[in-house]
C-alpha angles and dihedrals in degrees: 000000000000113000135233089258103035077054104058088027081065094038087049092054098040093044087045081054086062123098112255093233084072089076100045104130096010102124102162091047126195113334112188109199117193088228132115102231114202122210104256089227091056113127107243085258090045126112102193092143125192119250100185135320143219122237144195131168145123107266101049095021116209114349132148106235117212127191112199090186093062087054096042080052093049097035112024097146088044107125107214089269095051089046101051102075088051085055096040088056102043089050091054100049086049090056087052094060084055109046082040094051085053084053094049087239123135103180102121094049093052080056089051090044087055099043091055093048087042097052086042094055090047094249091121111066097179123088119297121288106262092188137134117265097226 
């Protein structure tokens, strides 16, 4: 099991590897909750579990949300290597949300949207989606 700390040491690192043009506009940065988030889509037996999102409103601006109980949930036995790439790709996909939403683009949140509906319907036969929403 990774720790609190291993967990944000790694997070710190991946999200300092990043360009800084990534964060341009970014104001409320990178937040990590201990909390398992659940898709809101997941059937009451599901366990489509959210890695990080993506979020944009008035009150708080622009900020990458990242739940570290969703990936204890996912990953409990992950030793801090095997840890790192999960992290590294869920914090990019979160980034392009970002750097797509500045753009006024959605399509990767029209992918995300497909491959929910597409697990849901049972067209998707592999595990369930662990991705952002957005």
């Amino acid at each position: 099991m990774v720790l609190r700390h291993q967990f944000d040491a790694i997070l710190d690192r991946l999200a300092c590897e990043l360009p800084q043009e990534f964060y341009r506009y970014l104001n409320g940065g990178i937040i990590v909750l201990d909390e398992a988030k659940l898709h809101p889509s997941a059937p009451p037996t599901g366990n489509i579990f959210v890695l990080g999102e993506y979020r944009h409103d008035r009150a708080m601006g622009r900020y990458i949300v990242i739940y570290y109980g969703s990936f204890m949930m996912l990953y409990p036995r992950h030793s801090p290597e095997q840890l790192e790439p999960l992290l590294r790709s869920t914090l990019c996909h979160e980034f392009r949300h970002h750097l797509e939403s500045l753009g006024g683009l959605t399509t990767l949140a029209d992918e995300d949207k497909e491959k929910i509906e597409r697990w849901l319907s049972g067209t998707e036969k592999k595990e369930p989606p662990k991705q952002g929403t957005g």
